[in-house]
C-alpha positions in Angstrom: 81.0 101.5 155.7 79.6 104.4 158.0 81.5 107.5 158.8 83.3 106.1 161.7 86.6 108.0 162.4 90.2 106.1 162.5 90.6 107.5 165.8 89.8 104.3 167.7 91.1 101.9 165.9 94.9 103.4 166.3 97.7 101.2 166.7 99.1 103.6 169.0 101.9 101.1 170.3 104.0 101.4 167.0 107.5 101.0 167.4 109.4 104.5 166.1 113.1 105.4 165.7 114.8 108.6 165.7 116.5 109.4 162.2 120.1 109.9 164.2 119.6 106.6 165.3 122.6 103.9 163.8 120.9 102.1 161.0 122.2 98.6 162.2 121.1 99.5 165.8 117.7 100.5 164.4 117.7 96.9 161.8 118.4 94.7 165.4 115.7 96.7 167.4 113.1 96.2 163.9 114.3 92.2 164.4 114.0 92.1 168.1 109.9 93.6 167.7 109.1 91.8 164.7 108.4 95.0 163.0 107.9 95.4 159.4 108.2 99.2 159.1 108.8 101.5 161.9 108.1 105.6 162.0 110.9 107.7 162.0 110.3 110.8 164.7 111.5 113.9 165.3 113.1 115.4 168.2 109.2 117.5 168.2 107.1 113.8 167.6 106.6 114.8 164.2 106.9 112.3 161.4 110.5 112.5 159.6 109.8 109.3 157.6 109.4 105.4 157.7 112.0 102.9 157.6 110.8 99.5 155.8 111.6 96.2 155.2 111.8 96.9 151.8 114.2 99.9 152.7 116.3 98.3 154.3 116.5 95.0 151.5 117.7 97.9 149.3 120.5 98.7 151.3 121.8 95.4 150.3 120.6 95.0 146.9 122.2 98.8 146.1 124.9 99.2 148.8 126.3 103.2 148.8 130.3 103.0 148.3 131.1 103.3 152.0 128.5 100.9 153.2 126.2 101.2 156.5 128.7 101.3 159.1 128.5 104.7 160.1 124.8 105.4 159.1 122.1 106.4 160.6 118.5 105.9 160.0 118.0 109.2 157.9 120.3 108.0 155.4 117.7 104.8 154.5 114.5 105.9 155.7 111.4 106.7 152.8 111.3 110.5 153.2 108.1 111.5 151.5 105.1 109.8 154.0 101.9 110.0 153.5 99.7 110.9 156.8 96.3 111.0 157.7 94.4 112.9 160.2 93.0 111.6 163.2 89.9 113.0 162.0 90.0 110.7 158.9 86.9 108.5 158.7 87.4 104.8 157.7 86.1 105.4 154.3 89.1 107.6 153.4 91.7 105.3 154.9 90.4 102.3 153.3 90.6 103.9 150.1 94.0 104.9 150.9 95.3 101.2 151.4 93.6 100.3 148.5 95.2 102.6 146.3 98.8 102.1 147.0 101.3 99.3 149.1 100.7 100.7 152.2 100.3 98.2 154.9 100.0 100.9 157.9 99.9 104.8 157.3 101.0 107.1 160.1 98.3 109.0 161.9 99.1 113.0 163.1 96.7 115.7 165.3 98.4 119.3 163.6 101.7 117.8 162.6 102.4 115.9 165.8 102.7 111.7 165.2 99.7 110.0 167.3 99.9 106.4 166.2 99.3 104.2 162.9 96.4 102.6 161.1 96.9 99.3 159.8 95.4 97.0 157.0 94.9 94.6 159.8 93.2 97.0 162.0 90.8 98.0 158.9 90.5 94.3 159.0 89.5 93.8 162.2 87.0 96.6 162.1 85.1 95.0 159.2 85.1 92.0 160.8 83.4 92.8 163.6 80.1 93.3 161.9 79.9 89.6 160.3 79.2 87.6 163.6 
């Protein structure tokens, strides 16, 4: 693979959530999009965390004492997210995927959240050089 930078082959339409936001509100609106994983925002668009299919599996699996009613996205979400650059080139980011269970990775300019970089997308790149 060349050089090539991620920066146009952002999913920029990522669905994202605000960590105030009810986790039961936020598990329907996941549902309703078909979404797998979903960035958590700030009020300043930079990247709180990620709330996952497997997060939320584990809310059921290990349920807190008082439950989810009353809880918020914040109180599920994976905190520590790995980001890349926009100026991350493809090489990077593939071996990224390939070293952990990633299946998208947030993408920032500074600190500020500018949309994700999928497997599929990485896919879909590759692909394009076989016909």
């Amino acid at each position: 693979m060349s050089m090539t930078s991620i920066r146009n082959l952002l999913s920029c339409q990522s669905l994202t959530l605000e960590p105030q936001m009810p986790i039961e509100q936020a598990m329907v609106v996941m549902r309703q999009k078909g979404a797998t994983s979903s960035v958590v925002l700030n009020d300043d668009d930079t990247v709180a965390g990620v709330l996952t299919e497997s997060d939320i599996i584990k809310m059921f699996v290990e349920p807190s004492d008082g439950g989810i009613e009353g809880t918020s996205v914040a109180d599920f979400m994976t905190k520590d997210v790995t980001t890349e650059p926009i100026d991350s080139d493809i090489d990077k980011i593939s071996r990224v995927f390939l070293g952990s269970h990633f299946r998208q990775i947030p993408v920032v300019f500074g600190d500020i959240f500018v949309g994700i970089i999928t497997r599929k997308d990485l896919i879909k790149y590759v692909t394009k050089f076989d016909n």
